[in-house]
N, C-alpha and C positions, 0 to 999 in steps of 0.2 A: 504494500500500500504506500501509499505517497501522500504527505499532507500539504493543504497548503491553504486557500484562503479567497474569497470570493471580493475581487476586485472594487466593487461598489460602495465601501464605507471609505475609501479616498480619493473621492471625487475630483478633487484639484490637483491632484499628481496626475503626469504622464504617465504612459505605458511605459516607460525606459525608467522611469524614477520607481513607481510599483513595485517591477522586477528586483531592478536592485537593492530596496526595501526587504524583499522577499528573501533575496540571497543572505542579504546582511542577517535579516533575522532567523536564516536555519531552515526557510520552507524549502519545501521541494520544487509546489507547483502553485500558478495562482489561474483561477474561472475568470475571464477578460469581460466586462460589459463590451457592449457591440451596440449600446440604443440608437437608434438614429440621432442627429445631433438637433437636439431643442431641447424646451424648457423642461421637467419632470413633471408629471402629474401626482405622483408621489412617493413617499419617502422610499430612497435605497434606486429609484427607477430613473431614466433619463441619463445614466452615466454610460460615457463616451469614452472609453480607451483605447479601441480599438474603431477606428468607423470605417464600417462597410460597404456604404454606399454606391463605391465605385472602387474595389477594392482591385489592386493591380498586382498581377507580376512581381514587378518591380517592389509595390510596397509589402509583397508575404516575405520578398528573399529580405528588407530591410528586419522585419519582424523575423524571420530565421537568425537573422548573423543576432540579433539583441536577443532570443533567448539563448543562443551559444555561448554567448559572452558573458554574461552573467549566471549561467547554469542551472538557472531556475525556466521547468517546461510549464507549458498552458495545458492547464487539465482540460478546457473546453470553452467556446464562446456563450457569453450569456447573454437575453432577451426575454423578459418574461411580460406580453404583453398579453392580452384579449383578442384572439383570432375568433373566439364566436362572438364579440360584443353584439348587439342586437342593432348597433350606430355600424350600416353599411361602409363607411367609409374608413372607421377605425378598423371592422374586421377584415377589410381589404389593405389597408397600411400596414397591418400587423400581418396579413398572409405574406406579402409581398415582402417585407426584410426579413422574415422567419426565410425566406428562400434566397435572401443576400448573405444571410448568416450562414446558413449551409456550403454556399458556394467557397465563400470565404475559407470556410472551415476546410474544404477541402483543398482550395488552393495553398493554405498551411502546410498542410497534412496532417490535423490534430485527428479529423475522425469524429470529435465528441460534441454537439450544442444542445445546451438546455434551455429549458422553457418552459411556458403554460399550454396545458390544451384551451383555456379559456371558456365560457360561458354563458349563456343569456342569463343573468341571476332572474329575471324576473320569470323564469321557467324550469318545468320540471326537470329532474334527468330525463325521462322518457322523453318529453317534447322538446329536450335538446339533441336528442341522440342520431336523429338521420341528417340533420345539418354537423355535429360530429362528424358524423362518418362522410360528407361530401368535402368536409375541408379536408380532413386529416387523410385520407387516403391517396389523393394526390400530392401533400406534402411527404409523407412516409417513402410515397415512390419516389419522390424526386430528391431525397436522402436519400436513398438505397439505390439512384442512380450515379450517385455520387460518395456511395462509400463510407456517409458520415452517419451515426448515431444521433438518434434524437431522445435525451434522457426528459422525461416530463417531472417537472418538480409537485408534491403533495398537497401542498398549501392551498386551503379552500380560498382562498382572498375574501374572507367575510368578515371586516374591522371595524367597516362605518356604517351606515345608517343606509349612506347610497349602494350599498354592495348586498343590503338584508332585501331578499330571506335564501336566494341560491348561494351569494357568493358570486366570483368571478372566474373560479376556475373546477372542473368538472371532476377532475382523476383526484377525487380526494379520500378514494378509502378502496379495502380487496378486495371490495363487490364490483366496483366499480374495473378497478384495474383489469379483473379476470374479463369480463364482458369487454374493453376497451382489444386485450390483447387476441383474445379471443376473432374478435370483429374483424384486427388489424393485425395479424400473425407476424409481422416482417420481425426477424434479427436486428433489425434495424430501431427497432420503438421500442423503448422502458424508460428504465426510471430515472429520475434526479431524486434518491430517496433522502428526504428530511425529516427524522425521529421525533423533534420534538412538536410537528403539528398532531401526532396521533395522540400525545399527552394531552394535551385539551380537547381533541374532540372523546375522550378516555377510552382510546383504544392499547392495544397492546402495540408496542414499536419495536418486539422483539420477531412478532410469528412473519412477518410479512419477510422479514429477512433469509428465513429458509423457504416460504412458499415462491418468491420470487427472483431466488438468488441467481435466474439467467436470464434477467431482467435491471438486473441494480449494475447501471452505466457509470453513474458518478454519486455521490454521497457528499450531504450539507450536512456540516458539525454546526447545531446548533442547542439551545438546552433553554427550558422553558420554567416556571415556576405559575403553579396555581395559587392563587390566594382564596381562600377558603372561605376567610372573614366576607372579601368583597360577594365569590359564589353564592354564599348565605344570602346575600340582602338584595341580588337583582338577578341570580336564579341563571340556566342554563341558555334560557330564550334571546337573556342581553347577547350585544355583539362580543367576542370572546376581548378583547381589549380590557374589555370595564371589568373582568376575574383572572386573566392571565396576562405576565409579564414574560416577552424574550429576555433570554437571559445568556451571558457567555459561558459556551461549555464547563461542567466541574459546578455552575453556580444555580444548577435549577434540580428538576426531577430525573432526570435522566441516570442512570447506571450507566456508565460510559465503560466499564469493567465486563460488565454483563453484554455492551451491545458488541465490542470491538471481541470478544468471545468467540458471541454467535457468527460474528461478520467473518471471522479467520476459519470457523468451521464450515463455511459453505463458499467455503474456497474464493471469496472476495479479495481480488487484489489491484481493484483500481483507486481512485482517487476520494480524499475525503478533507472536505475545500471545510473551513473557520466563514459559517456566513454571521458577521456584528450585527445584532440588533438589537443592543441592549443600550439601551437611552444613559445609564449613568455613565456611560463609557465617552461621550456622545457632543461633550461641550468643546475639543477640541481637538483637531490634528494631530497633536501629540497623544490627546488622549485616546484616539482611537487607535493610533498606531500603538501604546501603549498596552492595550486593551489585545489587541497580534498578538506580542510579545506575550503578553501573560496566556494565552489559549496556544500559542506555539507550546509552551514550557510545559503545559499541564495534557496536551494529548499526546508529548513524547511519552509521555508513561505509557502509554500503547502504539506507538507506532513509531520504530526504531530507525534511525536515519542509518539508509544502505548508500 
C-alpha cells in the first residue's frame, strides 16, 4: 500500500509545491484535483492542480519529469461533481470533464480517476436509476477504452438543506453498489472507498471491505466522530452535519487497526490518500499542512514506507 493524501485542502499551492510538500513530509502519493478552473461551489470542490481542459502532450511529459523529480507518484485525478444533477446543463459540464479527466489520466498513464456517480436528490433510487445507467454506461466504456479506472467515492453528499432528502450522490451503500456493478460489470468501475461515511449512516465499514475487495480502486483515510448529545436533540432525520463531525484519522470512531487488518487480508495493495476535513485543522496553511504531518505520522503505524 502507499499513502498519501488528497490534494484539495491546499488550494493555493501549485502542483510542483504539493509534490514537494508530499516528499518533504514522507508521503508516497498524492489524488491531484483536476476541477475545471472557477469559482467553488463548495467547501474542498473547485481546486485546480492539475487542469484538464486542454490537457497536452507536452504538458503530461512536464507533469512526468515533476513526479520523477520529487519521487512522490499520483495515486489518481480527482473530480467529484453531479453528473445526474437534474440542472441539464450542470449534468452535461460534469459529463463532459468527467471524460477530460479520463483522457488526461491516460495521457499520464496513472490509470486511476475518482468521482461521484451523482444524483437527482429530489428522486428516488429507483426513478434515478435508468438515467444512471444512460450516463454511466457510456462513461465506463469510454474509460475502458482508454485503460483508466473509475473509482466512485461513498459519500451520500447530504449536509445542507438544499441537498435533503436524496443527497447528491447515489453509490452510497452495498445494496446499492451490488445493483450498480451488477448493471455495469466492467473491471473498469468500483470504488473510491471512504470508511468513515458508513459511520454515520451506522453501517458497518469493515464487511464491504471483503464483499468488494475486486472492487476497492483507491481508498480515502478519513475518520469521523458522532456526537451523541447533539443525535439526542435533532434525531437521525437532521442533515448529518448538525450530529457528526469529520475528523482526522486516529481522532474519531474508526478502528484504523481493525480496518488496515481486514484491508491486508483481502489482498488490498493500492493507494490510501489522508482526505482533511476537519474544521479545527482549518484556520491556516500551516495549519493544514500541519494537520498532513500529524495523519502522515499516525497511519505509519500501519502502512510501512517501502
Amino acid at each position: 500500500m502507499k499513502l498519501g493524501f488528497v490534494s484539495a485542502i491546499l488550494p493555493e499551492l501549485s502542483l510542483e509545491e504539493v509534490l514537494r510538500f508530499a516528499a518533504e513530509t514522507g508521503y508516497d502519493c498524492v489524488e491531484i484535483m483536476c476541477w475545471p478552473v472557477s469559482k467553488a461551489e463548495r467547501r474542498y470542490a473547485g481546486v485546480t492542480h492539475l487542469d484538464v481542459t486542454d490537457f497536452s502532450d507536452t504538458q503530461a511529459e512536464s507533469v512526468r519529469r515533476l513526479v520523477e523529480s520529487t519521487g512522490v507518484a499520483i495515486s489518481g485525478l480527482g473530480y467529484y461533481p453531479n453528473p445526474l444533477s437534474p440542472n441539464a446543463g450542470e449534468s452535461q459540464a460534469a459529463v463532459e470533464h468527467i471524460r477530460k479527466v479520463i483522457q488526461a489520466a491516460a495521457r499520464l498513464g496513472i490509470r486511476q480517476m475518482n468521482t461521484f456517480v451523482g444524483r437527482d436528490w429530489t428522486r428516488s433510487i429507483d426513478e434515478n436509476w435508468q438515467r444512471f445507467l444512460e450516463v454511466w454506461r457510456p462513461l465506463v466504456a469510454f474509460a475502458e477504452e482508454h485503460q483508466v479506472r473509475i473509482g466512485i467515492e461513498n459519500c451520500p453528499m447530504l449536509f445542507t438543506r438544499d441537498e435533503w432528502p436524496g443527497g447528491k450522490n447515489l453509490a452510497i451503500s452495498p445494496a446499492i453498489w451490488r445493483r450498480m456493478f451488477s448493471e455495469i460489470p466492467s473491471p473498469f468501475f468500483g470504488l473510491n472507498y471512504d470508511p468513515s461515511h458508513m459511520i454515520w449512516q451506522q453501517m458497518d465499514y469493515l464487511k464491504p471491505l471483503r464483499e468488494f475487495s475486486q472492487r476497492l480502486f483507491h481508498i480515502h483515510a478519513k475518520d469521523v466522530r458522532i456526537d451523541h448529545h447533539r443525535l439526542d436533540d435533532v434525531g437521525i432525520l437532521a442533515t448529518p452535519l448538525e450530529y457528526h463531525v469529520p475528523k482526522l484519522p486516529g481522532l474519531g470512531e474508526i478502528d484504523w487497526g481493525k480496518f488496515f487488518s481486514v484491508l491486508t487480508d483481502v489482498g488490498y495493495r493500492g493507494p490510501i490518500c489522508v482526505e482533511v476535513e476537519d474544521r479545527a485543522y482549518e484556520d491556516s496553511l500551516e495549519s493544514r499542512k500541519a494537520s498532513l504531518v500529524q495523519c502522515h505520522t499516525y497511519l505509519r503505524n500501519f502502512i510501512p514506507r517501502r
